[in-house]
C-alpha positions in Angstrom: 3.1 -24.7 19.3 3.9 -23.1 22.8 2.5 -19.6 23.7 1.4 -17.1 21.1 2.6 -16.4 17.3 4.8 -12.7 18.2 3.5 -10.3 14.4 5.8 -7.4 13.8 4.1 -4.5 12.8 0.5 -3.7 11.4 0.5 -2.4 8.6 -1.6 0.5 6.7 -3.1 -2.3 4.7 -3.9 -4.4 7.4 -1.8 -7.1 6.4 -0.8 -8.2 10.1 -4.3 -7.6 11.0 -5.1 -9.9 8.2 -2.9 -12.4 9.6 -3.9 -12.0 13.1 -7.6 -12.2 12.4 -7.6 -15.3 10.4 -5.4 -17.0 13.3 -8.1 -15.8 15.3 -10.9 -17.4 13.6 -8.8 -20.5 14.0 -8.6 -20.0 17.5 -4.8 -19.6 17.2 -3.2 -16.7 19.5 -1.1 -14.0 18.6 0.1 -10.2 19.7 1.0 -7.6 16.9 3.5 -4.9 18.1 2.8 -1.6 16.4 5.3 1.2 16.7 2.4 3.6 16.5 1.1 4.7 19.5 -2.7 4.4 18.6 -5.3 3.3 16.0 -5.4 7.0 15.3 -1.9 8.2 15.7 -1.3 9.3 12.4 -3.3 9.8 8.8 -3.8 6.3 6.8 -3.4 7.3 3.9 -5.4 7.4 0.4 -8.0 4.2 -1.4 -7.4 1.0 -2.4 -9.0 -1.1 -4.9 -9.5 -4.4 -3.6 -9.4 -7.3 -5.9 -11.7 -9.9 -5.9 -8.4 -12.5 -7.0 -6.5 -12.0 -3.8 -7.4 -8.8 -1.1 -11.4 -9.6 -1.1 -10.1 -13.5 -1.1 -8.1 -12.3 2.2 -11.0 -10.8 3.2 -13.6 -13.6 3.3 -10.8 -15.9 5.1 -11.4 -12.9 7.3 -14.9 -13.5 7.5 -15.7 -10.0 7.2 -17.3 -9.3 3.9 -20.1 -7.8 5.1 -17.9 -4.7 7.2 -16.0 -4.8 3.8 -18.7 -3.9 1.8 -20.2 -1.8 4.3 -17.3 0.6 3.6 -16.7 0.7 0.0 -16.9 4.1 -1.5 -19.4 3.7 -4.7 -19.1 4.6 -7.9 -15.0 5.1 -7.1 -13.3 2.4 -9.6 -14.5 5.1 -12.4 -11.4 6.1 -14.1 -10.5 9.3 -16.5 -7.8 9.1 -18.6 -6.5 12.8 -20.0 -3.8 14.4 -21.9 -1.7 17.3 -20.5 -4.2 20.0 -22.5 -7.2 18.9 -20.3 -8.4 16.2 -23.5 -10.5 13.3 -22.4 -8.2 10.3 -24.1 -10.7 8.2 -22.5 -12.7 6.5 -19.4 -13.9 3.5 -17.5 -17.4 4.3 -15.9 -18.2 2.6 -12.7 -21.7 1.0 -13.5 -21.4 -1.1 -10.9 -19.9 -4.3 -12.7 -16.2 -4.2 -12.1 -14.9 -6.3 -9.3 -12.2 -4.3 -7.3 -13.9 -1.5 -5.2 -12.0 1.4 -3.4 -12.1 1.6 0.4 -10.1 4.3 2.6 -7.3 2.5 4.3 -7.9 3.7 7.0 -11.5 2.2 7.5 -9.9 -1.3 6.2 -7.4 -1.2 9.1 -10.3 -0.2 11.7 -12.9 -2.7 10.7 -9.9 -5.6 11.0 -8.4 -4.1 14.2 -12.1 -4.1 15.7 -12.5 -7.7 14.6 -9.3 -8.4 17.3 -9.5 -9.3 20.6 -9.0 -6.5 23.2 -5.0 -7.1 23.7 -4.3 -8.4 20.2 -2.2 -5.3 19.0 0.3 -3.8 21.7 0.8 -0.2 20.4 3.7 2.2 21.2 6.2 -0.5 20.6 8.8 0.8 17.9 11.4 -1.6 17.1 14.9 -0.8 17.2 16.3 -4.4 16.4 15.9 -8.1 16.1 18.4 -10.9 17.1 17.6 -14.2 15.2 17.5 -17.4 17.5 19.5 -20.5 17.0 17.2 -22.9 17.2 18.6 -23.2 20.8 18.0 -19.6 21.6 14.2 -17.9 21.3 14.3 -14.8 18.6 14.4 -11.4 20.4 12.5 -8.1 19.7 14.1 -5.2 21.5 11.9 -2.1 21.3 13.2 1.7 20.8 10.7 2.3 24.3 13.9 0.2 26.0 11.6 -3.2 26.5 12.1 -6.3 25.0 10.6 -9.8 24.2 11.3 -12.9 23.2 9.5 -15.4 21.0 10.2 -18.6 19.2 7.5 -17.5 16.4 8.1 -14.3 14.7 6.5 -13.2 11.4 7.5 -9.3 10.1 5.0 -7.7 8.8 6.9 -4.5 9.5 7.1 -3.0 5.7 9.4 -1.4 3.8 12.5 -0.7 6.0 11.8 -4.0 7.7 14.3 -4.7 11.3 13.1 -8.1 10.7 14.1 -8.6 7.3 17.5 -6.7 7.9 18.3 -9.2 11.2 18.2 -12.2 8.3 20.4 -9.8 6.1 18.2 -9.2 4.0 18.3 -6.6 1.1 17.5 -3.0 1.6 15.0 -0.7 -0.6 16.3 1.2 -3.5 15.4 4.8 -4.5 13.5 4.5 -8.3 14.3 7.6 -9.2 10.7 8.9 -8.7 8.6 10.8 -6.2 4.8 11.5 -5.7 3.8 14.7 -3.7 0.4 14.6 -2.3 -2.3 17.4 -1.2 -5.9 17.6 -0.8 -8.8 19.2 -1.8 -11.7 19.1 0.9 -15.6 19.8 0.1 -14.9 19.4 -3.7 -18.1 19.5 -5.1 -19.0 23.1 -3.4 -15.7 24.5 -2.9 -13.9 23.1 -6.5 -16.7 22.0 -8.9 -14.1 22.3 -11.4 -12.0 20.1 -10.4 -15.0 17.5 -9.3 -15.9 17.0 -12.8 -12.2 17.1 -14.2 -11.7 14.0 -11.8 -15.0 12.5 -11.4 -16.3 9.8 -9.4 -12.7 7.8 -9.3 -9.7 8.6 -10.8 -8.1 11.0 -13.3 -4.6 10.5 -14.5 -2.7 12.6 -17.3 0.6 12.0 -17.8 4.2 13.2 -20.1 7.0 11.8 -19.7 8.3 11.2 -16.0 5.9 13.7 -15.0 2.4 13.4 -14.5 -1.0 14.6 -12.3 -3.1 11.8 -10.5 -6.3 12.7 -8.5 -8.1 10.2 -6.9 -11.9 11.0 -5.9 -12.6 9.7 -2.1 -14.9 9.2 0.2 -16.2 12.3 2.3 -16.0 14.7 -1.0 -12.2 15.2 -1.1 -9.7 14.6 -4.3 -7.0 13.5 -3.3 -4.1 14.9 -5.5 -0.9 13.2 -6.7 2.4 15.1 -8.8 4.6 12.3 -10.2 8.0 13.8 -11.0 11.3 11.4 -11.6 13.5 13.4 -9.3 17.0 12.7 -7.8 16.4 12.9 -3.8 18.2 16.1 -3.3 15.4 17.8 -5.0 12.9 16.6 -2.7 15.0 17.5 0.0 16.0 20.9 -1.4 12.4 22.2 -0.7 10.8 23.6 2.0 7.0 21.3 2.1 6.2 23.4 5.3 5.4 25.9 2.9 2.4 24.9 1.7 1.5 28.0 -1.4 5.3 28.2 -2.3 6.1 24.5 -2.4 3.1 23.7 -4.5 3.5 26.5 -6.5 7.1 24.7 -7.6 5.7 21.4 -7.3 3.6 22.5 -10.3 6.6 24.5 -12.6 8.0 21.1 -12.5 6.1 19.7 -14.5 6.7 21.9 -17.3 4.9 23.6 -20.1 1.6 22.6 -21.8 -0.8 21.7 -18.7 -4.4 23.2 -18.6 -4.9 25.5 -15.9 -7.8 23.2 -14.7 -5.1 20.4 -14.6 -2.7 22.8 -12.6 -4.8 23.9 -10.0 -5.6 20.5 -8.6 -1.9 21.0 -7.3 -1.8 24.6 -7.0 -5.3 25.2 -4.7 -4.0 22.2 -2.7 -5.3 22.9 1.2 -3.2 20.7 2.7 0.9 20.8 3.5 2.4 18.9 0.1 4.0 15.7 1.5 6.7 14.3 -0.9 6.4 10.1 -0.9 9.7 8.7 -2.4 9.3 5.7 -4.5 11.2 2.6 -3.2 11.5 -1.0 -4.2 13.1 -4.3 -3.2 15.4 -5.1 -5.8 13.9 -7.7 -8.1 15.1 -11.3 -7.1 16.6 -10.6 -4.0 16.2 -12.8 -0.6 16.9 -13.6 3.1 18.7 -16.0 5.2 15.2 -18.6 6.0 15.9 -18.8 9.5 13.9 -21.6 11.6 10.7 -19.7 13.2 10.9 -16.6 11.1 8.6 -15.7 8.2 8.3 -12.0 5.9 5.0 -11.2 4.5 3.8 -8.0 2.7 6.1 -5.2 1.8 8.6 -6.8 4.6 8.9 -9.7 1.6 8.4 -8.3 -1.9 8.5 -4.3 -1.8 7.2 -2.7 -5.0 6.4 0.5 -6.9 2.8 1.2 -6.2 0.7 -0.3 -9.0 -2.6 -0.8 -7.1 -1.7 -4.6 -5.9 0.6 -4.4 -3.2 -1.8 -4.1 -0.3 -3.7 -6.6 -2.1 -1.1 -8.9 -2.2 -0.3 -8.0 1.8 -4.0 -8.6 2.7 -3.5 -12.5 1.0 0.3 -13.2 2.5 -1.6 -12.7 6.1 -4.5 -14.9 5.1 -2.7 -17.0 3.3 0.1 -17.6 6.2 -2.7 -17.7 9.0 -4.3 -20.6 6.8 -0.9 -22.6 6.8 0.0 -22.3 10.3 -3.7 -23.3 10.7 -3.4 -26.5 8.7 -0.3 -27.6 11.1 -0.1 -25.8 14.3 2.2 -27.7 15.6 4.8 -27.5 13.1 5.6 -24.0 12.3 8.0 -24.7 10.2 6.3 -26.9 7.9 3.7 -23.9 7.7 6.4 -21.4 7.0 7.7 -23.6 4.1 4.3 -24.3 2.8 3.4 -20.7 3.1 7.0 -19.8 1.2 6.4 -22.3 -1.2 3.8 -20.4 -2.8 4.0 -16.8 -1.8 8.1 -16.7 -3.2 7.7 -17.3 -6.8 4.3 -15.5 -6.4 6.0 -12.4 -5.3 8.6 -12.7 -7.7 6.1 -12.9 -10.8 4.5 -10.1 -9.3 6.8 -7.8 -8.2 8.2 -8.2 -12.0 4.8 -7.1 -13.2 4.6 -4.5 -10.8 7.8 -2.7 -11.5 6.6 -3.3 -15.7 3.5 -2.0 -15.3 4.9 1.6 -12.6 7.7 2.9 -15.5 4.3 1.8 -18.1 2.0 3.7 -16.2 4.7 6.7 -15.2 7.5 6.3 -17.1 9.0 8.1 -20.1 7.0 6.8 -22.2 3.6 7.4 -20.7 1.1 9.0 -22.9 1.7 6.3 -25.5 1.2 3.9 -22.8 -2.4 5.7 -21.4 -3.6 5.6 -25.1 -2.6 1.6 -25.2 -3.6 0.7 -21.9 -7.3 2.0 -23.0 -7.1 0.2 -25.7 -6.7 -3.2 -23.8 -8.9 -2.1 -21.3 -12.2 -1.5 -24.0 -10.7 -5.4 -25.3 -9.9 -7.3 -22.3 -12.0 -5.1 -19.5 -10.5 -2.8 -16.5 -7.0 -3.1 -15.8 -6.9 -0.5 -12.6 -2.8 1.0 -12.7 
């Protein structure tokens, strides 16, 4: 292999950092463009749950289990489950037995980009297009900053609206017909004590059809508060978000009649500026042109509804990927096709599942979902949506 494996993007879930750090251990090169323009540059958003079957497997390829635990939020995989009138349908205590414990993404991403050389991730580097080699020709970055750079290894990591994935014409995401907007509730068990025992130590979800209320407890005493509404995209757009009481306000009259007030005002007494999150998938199935040297991972390769595995699933492609190119570094292509050889029908299976168990979960026929997913869970144990 000549000169250093060139990473497009790292992600929110650390997936390139995943890759990158593995390499590392292996004492493999490579340099991670990022289009932000520092660790900090913007929010990272909300928990995960990491899995013991595939992110805390990515993890300990990582070699940084003890940083991993050193950041989990305890007592978080608790989960509520209610109905629209404020009834407790049922719950998961966290007694410190289940295996997938919640972390802010944002301390994931900083305990792997501090397990990186100095250099490792070139921030500020936005791309604005790829051009695929020719096996006689290197593959080419070009940046929106006006710089360029050329590589004959290139793996995008870049996520959803992938320029790597759309140089091997690749599909695009689709709109699924539903959107989240998220606030924030800060100092909860002072300032909302209310809502602090409506959520609990983890997560609350009550749900009707196509319309629902998720609040997530985190770490430093904020819920975090999710409205699910299936909503063309000119609604979303139709609203003003920059203004914060009125746009909650109608956030909340969408979801109709029947919600207990104590339900309501985890949107309502939001202190945060709503942000609405689209929904977007890859469709199921779909591919891109394998071209020698080039490699997707993560949300680049198999874009799904969010059904708490995705970042999982990102956190193993990059360990996964790093092992491969490990076992043959001088045949990238043979580590690519390994790699694919697994991760492809893996990705398939699972994106299936994912988009089955999102419409389950959210869908319009919700409630009678919540009430059977409790019942698997007291049968077969936690199934974290």
């Amino acid at each position: 292999m000549n000169g250093s494996i060139t990473i497009a993007g790292a992600g929110l879930a650390g997936l390139a950092l995943a890759l990158a750090r593995v390499l590392h251990v292996h004492g493999i090169a490579s340099t991670v463009y990022e289009a932000e323009a520092s660790p900090s540059g913007r929010t990272q958003g909300g928990q995960l749950d990491i899995h013991d079957f595939n992110g805390q497997v990515a993890l300990q390829q990582c070699r940084l289990m003890d940083e991993f635990h050193s950041i989990v939020n305890m007592g978080a995989e608790a989960m509520r489950f209610l109905n629209p009138d404020g009834e407790l349908v049922g719950e998961i205590p966290d007694d410190g037995e289940l295996s997938n414990p919640e972390v802010l993404r944002g301390e994931l991403r900083r305990i792997l980009i501090e397990s990186l050389p100095h250099g490792t991730i070139q921030w500020g580097h936005k791309i604005a297009s790829v051009t695929p080699g020719d096996g006689h020709r290197p593959h080419v970055i070009n940046f929106a900053n006006g710089s360029s750079v050329s590589t004959e290894v290139l793996i995008g990591a870049d996520g959803a609206w992938s320029r790597v994935r759309a140089s091997l014409n690749g599909a695009m995401p689709e709109y699924l017909g539903t959107l989240w907007v998220e606030t924030f509730l800060h100092d909860v068990e002072k300032n909302h004590p209310q809502s602090a025992a409506l959520v609990g130590s983890g997560a609350m979800l009550a749900m009707k059809p196509g319309r629902g209320i998720f609040g997530h407890r985190e770490a430093n005493d904020v819920i975090h508060t999710y409205v699910v509404l299936k909503k063309p995209l000119e609604w979303m757009q139709s609203v003003d978000f920059s203004d914060r009481e009125r746009a909650l306000t109608l956030v909340a009259e969408q979801l109709g009649q029947g919600w207990a007030p104590e339900l309501l005002e985890l949107v309502t007494r939001g202190e945060t500026t709503p942000v609405a999150r689209p929904i977007w998938g890859l469709p199921l199935e779909h591919t891109w042109d394998r071209v020698p040297g080039i490699m997707l991972i993560g949300d680049a390769a198999h874009l799904t509804p969010p059904d708490g595995d995705g970042a999982n699933w990102a956190l193993y492609d990059g360990a996964q990927l790093a092992q491969a190119i490990a076992a043959t570094p001088a045949d990238i292509d043979t580590a690519f096709n390994t790699f694919a050889e697994q991760m492809l029908p893996r990705s398939a299976a699972s994106s299936t599942e994912g988009y089955q168990s999102f419409e389950q979960t959210f869908g319009y026929n919700a409630p009678a979902n919540l009430r059977d997913m409790m019942n698997r869970t007291k049968t077969y144990g936690h199934q974290h949506q």
